[in-house]
Biopython code that builds the backbone (N, CA, C, O; Angstrom):
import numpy as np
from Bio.PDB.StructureBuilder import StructureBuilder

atoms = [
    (1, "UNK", "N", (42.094, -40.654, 31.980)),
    (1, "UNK", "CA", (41.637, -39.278, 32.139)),
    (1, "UNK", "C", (41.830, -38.869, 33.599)),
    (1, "UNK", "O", (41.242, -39.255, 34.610)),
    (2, "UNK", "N", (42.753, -38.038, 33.443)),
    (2, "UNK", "CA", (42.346, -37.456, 34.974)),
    (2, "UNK", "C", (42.114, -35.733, 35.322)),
    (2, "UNK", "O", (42.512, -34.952, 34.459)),
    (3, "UNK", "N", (41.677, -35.348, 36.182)),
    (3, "UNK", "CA", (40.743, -34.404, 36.510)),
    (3, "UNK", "C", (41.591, -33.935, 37.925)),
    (3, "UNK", "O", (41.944, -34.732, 38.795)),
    (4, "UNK", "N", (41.831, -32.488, 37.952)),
    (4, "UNK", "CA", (42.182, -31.645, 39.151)),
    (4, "UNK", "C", (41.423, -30.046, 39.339)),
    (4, "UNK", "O", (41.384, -29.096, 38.558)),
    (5, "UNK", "N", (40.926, -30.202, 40.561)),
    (5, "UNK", "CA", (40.206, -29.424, 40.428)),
    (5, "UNK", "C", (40.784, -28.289, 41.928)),
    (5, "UNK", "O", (41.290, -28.695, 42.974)),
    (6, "UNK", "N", (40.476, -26.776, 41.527)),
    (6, "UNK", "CA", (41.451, -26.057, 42.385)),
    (6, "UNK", "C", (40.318, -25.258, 42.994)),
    (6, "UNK", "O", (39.149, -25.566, 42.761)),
    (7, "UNK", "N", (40.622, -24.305, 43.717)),
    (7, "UNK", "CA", (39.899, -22.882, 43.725)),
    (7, "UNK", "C", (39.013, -22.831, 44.901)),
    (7, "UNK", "O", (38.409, -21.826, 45.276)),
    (8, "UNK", "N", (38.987, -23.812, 45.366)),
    (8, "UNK", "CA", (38.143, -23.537, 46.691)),
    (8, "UNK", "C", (38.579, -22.943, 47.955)),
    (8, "UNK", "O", (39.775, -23.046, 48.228)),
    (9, "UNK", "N", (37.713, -22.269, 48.862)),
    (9, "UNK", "CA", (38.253, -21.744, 50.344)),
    (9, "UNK", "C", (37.232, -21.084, 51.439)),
    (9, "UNK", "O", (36.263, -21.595, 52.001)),
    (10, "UNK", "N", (37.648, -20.099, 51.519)),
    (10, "UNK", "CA", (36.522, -19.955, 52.660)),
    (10, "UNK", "C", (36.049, -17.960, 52.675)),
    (10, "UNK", "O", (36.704, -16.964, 52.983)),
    (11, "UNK", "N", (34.896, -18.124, 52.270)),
    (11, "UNK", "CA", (34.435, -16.580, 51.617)),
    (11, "UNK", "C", (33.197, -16.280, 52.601)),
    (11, "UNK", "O", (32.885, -17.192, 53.367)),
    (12, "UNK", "N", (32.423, -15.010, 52.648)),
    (12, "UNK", "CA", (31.616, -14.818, 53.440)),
    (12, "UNK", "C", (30.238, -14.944, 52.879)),
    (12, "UNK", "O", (30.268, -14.884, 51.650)),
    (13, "UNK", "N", (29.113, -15.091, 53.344)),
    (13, "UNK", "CA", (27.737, -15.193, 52.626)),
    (13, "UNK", "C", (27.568, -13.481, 51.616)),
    (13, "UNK", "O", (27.508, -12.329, 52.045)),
    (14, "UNK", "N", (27.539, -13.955, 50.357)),
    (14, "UNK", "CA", (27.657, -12.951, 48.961)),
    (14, "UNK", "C", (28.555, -12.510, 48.381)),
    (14, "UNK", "O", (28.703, -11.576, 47.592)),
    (15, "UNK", "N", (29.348, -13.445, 48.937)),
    (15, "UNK", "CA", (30.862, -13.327, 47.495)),
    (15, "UNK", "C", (30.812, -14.481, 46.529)),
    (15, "UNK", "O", (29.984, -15.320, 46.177)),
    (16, "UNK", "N", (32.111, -14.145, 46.242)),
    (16, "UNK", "CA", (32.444, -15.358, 45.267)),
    (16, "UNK", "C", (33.834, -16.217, 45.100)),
    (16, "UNK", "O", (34.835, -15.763, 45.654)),
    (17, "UNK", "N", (33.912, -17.191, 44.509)),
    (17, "UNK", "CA", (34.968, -17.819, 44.755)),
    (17, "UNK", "C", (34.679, -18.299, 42.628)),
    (17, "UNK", "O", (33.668, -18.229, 41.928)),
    (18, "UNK", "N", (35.848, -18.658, 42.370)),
    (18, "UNK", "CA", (35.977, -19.165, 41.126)),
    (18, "UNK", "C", (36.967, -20.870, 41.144)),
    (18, "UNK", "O", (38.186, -21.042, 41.129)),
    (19, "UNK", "N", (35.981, -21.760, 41.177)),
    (19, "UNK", "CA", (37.026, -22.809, 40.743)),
    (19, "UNK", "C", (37.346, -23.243, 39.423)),
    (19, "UNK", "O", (36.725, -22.834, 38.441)),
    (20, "UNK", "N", (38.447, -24.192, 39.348)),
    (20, "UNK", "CA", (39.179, -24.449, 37.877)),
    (20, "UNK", "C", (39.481, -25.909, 38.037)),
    (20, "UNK", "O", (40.002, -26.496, 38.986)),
    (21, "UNK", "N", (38.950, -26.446, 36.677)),
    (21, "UNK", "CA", (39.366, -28.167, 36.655)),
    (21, "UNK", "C", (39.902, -28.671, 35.729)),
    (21, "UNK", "O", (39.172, -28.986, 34.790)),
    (22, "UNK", "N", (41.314, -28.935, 35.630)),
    (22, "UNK", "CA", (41.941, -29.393, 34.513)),
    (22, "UNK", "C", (41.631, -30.820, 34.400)),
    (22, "UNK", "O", (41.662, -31.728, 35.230)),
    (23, "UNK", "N", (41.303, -30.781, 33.071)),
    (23, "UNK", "CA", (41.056, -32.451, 32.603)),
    (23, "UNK", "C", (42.456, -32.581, 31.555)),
    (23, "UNK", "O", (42.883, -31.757, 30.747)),
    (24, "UNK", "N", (42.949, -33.880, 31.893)),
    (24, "UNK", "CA", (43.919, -34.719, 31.463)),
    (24, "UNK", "C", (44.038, -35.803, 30.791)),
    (24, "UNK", "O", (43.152, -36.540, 31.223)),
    (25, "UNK", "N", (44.614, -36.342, 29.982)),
    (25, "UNK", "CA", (44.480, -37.522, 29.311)),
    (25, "UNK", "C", (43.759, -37.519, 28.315)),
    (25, "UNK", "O", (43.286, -36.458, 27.906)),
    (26, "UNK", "N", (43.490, -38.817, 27.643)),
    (26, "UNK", "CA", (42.793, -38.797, 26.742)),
    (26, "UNK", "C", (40.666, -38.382, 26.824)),
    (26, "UNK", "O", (39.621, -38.599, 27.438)),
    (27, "UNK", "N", (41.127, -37.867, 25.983)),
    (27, "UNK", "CA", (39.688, -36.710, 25.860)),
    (27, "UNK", "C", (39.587, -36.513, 24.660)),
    (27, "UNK", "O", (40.472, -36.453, 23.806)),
    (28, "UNK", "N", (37.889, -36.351, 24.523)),
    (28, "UNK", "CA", (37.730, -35.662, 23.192)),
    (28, "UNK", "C", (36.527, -34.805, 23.213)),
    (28, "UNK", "O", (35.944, -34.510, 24.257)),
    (29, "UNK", "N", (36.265, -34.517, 22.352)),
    (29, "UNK", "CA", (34.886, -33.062, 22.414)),
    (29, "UNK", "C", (33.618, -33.733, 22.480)),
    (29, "UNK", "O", (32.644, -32.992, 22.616)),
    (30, "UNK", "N", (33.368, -35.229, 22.400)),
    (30, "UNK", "CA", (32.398, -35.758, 22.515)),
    (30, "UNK", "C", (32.134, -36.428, 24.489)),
    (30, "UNK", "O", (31.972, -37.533, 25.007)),
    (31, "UNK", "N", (32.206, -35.351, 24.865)),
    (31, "UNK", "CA", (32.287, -35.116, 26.411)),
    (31, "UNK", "C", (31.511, -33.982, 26.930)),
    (31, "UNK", "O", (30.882, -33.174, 26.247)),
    (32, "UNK", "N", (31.629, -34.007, 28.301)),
    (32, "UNK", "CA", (30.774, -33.315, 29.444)),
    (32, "UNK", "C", (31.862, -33.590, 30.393)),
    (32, "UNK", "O", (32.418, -34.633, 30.738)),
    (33, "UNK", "N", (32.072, -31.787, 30.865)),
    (33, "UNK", "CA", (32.451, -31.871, 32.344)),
    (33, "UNK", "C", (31.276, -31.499, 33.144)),
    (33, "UNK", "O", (30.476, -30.679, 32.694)),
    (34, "UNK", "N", (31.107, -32.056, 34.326)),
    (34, "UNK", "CA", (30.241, -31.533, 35.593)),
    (34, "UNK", "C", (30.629, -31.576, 36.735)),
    (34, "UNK", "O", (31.369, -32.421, 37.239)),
    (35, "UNK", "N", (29.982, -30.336, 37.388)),
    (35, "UNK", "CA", (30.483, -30.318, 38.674)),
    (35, "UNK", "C", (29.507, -30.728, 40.013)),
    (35, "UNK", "O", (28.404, -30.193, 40.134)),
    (36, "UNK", "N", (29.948, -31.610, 40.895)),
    (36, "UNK", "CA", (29.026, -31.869, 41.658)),
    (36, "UNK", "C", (29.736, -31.308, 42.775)),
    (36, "UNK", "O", (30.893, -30.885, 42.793)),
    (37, "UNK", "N", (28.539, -31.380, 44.091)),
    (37, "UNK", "CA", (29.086, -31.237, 45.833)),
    (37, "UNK", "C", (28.513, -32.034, 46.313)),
    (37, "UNK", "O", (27.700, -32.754, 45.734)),
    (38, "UNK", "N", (28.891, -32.095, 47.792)),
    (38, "UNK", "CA", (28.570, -32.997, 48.838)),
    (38, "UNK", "C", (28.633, -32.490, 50.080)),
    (38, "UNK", "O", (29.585, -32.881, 50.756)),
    (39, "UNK", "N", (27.803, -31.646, 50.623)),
    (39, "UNK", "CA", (27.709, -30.701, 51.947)),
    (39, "UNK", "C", (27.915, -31.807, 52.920)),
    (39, "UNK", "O", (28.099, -33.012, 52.748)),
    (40, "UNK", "N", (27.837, -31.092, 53.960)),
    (40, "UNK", "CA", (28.130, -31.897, 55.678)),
    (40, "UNK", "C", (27.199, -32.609, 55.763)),
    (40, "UNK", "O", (26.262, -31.842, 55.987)),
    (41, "UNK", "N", (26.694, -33.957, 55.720)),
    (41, "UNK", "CA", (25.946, -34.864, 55.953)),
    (41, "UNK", "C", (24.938, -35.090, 54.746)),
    (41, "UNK", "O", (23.861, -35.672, 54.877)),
    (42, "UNK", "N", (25.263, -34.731, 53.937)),
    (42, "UNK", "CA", (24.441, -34.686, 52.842)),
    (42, "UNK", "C", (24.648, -35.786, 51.667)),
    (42, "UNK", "O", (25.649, -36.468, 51.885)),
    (43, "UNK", "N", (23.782, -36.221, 50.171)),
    (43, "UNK", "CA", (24.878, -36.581, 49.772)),
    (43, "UNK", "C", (24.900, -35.703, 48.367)),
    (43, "UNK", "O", (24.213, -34.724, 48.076)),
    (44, "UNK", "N", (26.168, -36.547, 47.406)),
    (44, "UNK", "CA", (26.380, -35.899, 46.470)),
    (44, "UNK", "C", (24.921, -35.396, 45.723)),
    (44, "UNK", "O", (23.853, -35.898, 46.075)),
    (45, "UNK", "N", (24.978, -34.564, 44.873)),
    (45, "UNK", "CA", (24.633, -33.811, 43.967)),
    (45, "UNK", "C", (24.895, -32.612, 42.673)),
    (45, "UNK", "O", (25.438, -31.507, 42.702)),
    (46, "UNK", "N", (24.473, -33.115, 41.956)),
    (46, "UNK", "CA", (24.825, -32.203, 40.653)),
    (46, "UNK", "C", (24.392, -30.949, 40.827)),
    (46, "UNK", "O", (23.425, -30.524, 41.460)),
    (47, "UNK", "N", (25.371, -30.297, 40.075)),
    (47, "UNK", "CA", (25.457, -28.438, 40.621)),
    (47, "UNK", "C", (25.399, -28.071, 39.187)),
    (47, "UNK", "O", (24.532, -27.229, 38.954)),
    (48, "UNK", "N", (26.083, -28.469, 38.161)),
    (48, "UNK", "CA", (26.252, -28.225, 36.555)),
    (48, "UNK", "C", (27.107, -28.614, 35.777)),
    (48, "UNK", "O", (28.293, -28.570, 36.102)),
    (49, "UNK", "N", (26.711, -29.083, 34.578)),
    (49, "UNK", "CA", (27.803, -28.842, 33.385)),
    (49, "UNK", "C", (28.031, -28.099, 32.246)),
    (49, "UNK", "O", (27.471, -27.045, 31.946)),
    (50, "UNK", "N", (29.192, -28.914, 31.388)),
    (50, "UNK", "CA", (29.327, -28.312, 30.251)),
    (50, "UNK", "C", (29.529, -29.150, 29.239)),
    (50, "UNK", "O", (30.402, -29.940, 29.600)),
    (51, "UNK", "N", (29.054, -29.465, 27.795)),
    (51, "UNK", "CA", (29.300, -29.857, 26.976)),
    (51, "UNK", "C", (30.250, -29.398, 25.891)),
    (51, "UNK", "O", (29.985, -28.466, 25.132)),
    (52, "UNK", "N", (31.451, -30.152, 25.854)),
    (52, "UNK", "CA", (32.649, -29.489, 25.427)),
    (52, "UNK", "C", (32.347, -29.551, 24.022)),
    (52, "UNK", "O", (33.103, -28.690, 23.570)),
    (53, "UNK", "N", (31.811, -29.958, 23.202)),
    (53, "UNK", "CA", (31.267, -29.643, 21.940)),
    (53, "UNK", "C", (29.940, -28.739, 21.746)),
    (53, "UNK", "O", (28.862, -29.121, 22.201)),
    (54, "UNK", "N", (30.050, -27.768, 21.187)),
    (54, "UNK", "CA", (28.657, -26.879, 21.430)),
    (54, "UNK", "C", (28.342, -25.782, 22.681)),
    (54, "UNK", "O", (27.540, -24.853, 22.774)),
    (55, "UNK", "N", (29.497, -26.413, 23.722)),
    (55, "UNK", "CA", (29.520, -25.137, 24.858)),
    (55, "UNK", "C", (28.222, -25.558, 25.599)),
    (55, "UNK", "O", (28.269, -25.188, 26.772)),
    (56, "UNK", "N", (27.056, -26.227, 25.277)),
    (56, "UNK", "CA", (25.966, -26.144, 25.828)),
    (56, "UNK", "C", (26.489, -26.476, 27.360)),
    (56, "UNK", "O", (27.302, -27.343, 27.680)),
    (57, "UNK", "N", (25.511, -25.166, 28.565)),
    (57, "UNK", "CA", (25.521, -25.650, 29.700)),
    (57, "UNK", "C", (23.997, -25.928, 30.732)),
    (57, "UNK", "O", (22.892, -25.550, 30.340)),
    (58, "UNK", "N", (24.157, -26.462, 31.734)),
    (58, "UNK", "CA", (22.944, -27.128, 32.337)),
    (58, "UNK", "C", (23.544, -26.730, 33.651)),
    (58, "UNK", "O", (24.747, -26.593, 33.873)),
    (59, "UNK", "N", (22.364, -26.528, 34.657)),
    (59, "UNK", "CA", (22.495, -26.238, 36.312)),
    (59, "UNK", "C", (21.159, -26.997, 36.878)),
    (59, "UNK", "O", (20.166, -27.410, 36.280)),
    (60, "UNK", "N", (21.444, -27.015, 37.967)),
    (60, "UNK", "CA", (20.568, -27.374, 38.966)),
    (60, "UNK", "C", (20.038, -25.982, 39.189)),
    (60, "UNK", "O", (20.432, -24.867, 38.846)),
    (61, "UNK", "N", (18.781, -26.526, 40.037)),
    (61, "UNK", "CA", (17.913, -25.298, 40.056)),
    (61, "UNK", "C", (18.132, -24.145, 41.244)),
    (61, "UNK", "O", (17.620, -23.028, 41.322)),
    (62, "UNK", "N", (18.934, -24.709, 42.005)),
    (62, "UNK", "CA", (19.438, -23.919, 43.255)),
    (62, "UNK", "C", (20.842, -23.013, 43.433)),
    (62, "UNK", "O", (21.359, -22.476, 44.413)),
    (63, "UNK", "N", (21.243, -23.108, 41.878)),
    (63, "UNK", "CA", (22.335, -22.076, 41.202)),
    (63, "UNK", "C", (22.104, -21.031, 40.387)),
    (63, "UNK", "O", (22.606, -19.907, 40.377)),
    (64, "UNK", "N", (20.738, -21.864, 39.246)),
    (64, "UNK", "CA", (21.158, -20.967, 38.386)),
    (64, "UNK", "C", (20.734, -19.189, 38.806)),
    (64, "UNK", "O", (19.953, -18.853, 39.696)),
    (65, "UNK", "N", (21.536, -18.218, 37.841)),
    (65, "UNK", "CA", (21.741, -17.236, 38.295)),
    (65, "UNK", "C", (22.828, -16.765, 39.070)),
    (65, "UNK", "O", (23.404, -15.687, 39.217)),
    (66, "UNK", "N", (22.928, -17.949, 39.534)),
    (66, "UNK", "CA", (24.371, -17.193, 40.388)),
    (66, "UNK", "C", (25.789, -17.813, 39.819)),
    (66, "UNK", "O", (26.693, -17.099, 39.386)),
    (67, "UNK", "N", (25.836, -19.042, 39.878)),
    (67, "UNK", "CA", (26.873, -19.973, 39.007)),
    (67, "UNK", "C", (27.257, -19.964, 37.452)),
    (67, "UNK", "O", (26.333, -20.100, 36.650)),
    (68, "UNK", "N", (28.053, -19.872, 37.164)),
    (68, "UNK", "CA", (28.554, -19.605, 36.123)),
    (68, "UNK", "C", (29.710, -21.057, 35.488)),
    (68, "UNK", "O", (30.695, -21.371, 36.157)),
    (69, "UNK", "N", (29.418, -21.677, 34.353)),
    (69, "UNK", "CA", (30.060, -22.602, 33.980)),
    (69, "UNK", "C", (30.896, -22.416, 33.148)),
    (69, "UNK", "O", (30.243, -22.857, 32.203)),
    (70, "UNK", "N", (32.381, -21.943, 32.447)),
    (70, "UNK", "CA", (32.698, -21.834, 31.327)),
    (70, "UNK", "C", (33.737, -22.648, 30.814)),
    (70, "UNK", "O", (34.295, -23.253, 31.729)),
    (71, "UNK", "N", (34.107, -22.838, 29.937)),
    (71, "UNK", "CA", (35.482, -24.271, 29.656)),
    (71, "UNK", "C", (36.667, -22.960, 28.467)),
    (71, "UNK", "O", (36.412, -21.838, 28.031)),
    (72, "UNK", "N", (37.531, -23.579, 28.374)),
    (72, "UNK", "CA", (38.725, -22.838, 27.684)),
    (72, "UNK", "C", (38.927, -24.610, 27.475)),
    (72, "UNK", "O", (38.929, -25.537, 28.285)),
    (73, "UNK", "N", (39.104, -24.536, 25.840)),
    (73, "UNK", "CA", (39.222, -25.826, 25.421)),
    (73, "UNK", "C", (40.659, -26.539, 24.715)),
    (73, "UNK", "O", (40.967, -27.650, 24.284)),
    (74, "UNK", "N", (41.401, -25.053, 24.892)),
    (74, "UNK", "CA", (42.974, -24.863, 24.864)),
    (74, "UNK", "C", (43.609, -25.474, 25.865)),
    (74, "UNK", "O", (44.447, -26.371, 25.775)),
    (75, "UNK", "N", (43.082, -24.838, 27.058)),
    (75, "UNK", "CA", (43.424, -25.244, 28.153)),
    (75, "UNK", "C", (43.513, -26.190, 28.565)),
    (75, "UNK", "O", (44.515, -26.486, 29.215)),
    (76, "UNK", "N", (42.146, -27.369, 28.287)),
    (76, "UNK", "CA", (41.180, -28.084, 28.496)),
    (76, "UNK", "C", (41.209, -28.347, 30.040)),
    (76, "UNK", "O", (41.691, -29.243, 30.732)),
    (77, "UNK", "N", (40.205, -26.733, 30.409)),
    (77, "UNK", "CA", (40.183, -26.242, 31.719)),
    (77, "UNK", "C", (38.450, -25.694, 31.722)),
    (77, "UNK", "O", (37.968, -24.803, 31.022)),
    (78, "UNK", "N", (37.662, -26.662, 32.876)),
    (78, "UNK", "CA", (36.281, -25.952, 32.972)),
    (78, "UNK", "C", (36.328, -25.216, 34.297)),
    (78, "UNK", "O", (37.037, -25.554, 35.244)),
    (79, "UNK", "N", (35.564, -24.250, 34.274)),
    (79, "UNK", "CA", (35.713, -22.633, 35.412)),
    (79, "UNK", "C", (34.103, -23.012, 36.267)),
    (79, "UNK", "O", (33.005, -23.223, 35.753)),
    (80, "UNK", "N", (34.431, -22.994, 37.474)),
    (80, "UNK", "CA", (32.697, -22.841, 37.370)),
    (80, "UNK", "C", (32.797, -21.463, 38.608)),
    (80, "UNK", "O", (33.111, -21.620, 39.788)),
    (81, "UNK", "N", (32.478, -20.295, 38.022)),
    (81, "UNK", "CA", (32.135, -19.066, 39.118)),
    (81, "UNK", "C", (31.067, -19.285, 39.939)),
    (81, "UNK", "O", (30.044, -19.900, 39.639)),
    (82, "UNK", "N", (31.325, -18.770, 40.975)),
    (82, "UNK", "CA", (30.141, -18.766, 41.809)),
    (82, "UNK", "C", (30.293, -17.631, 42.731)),
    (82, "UNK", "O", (31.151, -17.187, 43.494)),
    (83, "UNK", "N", (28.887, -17.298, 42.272)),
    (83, "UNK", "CA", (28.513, -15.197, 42.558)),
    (83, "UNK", "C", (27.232, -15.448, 43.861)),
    (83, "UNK", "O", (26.321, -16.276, 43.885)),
    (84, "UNK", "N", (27.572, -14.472, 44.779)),
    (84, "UNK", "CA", (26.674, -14.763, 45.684)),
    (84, "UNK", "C", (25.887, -16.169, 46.515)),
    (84, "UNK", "O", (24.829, -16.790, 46.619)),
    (85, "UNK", "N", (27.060, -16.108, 46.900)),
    (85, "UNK", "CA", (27.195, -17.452, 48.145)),
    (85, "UNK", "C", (26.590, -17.339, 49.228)),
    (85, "UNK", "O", (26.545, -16.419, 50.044)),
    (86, "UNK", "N", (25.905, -18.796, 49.176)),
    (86, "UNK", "CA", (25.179, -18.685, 50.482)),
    (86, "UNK", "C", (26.093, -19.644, 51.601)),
    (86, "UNK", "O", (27.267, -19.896, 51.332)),
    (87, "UNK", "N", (25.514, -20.115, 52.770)),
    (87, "UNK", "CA", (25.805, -20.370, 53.423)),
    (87, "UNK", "C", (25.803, -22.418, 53.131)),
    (87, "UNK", "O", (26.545, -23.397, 53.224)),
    (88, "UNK", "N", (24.507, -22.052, 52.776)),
    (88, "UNK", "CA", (24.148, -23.765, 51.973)),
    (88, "UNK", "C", (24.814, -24.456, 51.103)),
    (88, "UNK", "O", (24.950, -25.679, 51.102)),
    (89, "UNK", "N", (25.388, -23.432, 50.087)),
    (89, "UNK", "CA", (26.473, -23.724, 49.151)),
    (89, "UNK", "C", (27.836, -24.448, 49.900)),
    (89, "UNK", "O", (28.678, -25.061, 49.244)),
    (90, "UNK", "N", (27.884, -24.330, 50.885)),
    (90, "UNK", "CA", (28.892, -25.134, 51.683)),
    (90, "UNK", "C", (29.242, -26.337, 51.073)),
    (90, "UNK", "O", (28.256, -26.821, 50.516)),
    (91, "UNK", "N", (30.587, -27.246, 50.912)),
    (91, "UNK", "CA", (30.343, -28.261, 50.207)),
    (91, "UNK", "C", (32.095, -28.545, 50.354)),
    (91, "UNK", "O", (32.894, -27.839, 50.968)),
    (92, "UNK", "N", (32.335, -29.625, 49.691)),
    (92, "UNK", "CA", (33.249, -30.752, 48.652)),
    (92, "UNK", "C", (32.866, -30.335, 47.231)),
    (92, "UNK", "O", (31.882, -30.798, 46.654)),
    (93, "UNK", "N", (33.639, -29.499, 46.738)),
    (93, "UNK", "CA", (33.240, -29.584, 45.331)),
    (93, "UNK", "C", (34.226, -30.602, 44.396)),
    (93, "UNK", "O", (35.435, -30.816, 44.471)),
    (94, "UNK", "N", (33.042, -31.210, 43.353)),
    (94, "UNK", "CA", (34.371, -32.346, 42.305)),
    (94, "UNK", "C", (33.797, -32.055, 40.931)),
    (94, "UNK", "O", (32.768, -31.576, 40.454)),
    (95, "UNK", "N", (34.669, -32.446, 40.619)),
    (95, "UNK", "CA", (34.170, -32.212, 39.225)),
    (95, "UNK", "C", (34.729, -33.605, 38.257)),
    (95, "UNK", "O", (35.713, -34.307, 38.490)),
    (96, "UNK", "N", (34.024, -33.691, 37.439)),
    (96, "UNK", "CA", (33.280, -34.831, 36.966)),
    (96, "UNK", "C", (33.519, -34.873, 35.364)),
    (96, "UNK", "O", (33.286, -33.827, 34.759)),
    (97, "UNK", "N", (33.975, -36.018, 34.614)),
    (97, "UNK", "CA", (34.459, -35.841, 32.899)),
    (97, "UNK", "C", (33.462, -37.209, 32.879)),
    (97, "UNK", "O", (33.295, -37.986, 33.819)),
    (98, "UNK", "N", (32.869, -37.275, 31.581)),
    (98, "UNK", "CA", (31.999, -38.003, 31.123)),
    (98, "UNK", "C", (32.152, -38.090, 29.476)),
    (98, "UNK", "O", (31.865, -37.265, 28.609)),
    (99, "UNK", "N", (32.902, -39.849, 29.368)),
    (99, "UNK", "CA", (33.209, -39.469, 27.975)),
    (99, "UNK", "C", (31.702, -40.231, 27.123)),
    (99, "UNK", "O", (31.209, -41.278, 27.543)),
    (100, "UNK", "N", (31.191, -39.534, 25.998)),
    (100, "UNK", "CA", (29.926, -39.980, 25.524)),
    (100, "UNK", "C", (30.186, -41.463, 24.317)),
    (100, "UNK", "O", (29.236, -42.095, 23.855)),
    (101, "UNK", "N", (31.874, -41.814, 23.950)),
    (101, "UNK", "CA", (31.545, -42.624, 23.584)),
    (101, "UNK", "C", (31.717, -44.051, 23.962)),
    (101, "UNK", "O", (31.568, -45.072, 23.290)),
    (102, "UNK", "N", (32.151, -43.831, 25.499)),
    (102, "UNK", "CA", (32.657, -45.081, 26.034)),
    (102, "UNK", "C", (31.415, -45.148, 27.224)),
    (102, "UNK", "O", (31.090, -46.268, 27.617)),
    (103, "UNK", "N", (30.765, -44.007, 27.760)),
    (103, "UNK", "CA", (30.084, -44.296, 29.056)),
    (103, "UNK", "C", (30.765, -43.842, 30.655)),
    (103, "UNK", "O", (30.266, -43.547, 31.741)),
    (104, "UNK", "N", (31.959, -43.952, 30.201)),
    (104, "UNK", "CA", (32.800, -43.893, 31.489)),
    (104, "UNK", "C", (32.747, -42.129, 32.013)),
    (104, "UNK", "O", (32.497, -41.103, 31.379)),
    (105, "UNK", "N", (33.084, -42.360, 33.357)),
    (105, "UNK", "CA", (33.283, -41.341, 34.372)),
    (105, "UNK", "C", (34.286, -41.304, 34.820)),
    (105, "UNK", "O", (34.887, -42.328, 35.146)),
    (106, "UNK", "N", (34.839, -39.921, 34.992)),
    (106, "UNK", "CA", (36.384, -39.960, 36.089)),
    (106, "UNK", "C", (35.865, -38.623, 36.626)),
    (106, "UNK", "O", (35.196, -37.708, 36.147)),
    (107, "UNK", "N", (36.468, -38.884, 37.875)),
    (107, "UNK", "CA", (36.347, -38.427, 38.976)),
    (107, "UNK", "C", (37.486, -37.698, 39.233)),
    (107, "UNK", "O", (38.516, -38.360, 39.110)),
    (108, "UNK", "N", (37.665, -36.299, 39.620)),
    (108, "UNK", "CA", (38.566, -35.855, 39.903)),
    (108, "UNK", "C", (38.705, -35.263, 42.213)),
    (108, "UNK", "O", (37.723, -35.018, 42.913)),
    (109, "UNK", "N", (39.988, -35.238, 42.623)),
    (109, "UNK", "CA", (39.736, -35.012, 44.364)),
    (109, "UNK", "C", (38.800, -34.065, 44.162)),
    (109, "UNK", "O", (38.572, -33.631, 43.033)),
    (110, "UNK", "N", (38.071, -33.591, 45.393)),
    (110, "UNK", "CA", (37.474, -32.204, 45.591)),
    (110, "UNK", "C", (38.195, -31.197, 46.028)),
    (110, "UNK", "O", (39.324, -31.290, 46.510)),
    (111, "UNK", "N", (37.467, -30.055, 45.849)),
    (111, "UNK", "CA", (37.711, -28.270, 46.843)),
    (111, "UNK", "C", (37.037, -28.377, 47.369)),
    (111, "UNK", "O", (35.971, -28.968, 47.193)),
    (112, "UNK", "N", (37.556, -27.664, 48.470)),
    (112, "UNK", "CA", (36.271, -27.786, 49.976)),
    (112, "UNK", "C", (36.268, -25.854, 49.672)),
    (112, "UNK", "O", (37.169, -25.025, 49.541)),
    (113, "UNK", "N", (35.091, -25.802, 49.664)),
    (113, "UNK", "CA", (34.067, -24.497, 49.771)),
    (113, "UNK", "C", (33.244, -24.591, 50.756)),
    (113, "UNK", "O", (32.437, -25.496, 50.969)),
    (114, "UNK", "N", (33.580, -23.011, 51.778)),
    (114, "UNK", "CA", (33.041, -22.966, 52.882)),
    (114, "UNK", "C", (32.510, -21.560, 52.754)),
    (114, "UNK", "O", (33.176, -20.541, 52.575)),
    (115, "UNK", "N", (31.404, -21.653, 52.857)),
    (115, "UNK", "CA", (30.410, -20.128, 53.226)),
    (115, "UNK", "C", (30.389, -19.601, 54.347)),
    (115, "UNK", "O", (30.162, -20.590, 55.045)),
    (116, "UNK", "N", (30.482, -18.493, 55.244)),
    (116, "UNK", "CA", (30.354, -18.109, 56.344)),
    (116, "UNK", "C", (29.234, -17.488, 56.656)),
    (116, "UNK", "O", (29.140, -17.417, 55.431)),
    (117, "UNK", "N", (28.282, -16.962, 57.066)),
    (117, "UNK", "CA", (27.198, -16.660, 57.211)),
    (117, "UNK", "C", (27.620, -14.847, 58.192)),
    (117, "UNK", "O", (26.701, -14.120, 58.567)),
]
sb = StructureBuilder()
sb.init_structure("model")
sb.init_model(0)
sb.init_chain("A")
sb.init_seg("    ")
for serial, (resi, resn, name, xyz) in enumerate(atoms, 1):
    if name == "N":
        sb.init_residue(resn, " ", resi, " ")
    sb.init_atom(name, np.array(xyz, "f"), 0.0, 1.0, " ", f" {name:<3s}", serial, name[0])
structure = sb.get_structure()
């Protein structure tokens, strides 16, 4: 499985930026993509996912409202918008495939997302 993830750059505090993560390989609907970051000295943390069967999605509590998770399963491409950026939102974003019947994780590089204040 592998995972590429695009869309990151450098926006001002209350815009938005939209990233995109193609998952590759073998996959099936009994999965979860998620997206995590990793700010400047910080460490990782979960931001949200999606459950590619059922659509169900989940956030951390310091998004929701503003972040937006969606998958195109044609594609097999998850979107995660992000509306009104702060400065904190700063980060490494990755995004993350989790297959439910093996256990395993793949890891895809990050986007670097930068907020300006």
């Amino acid at each position: 499985v592998q995972l590429q993830a695009s869309g990151g750059g450098l926006v001002q505090a209350g815009g938005s930026l939209r990233l995109s993560c193609v998952v590759s390989g073998r996959t099936t609907n009994d999965a979860a993509t998620a997206w995590f970051r990793q700010g400047p000295g910080k460490e990782r943390e979960f931001v949200g996912g999606i459950r590619w069967s059922g659509g169900n999605t989940y956030y951390t509590d310091s998004v929701k409202g503003r972040f937006t998770i969606s998958r195109d399963n044609a594609k097999n491409t998850v979107a995660l918008q992000m509306n009104s950026l702060k400065p904190e939102d700063t980060a490494v974003y990755l995004c993350n495939a989790r297959l439910f019947s093996t256990g395993m994780h793949y890891w895809g590089k990050g986007t670097q997302v930068t907020v300006s204040s």
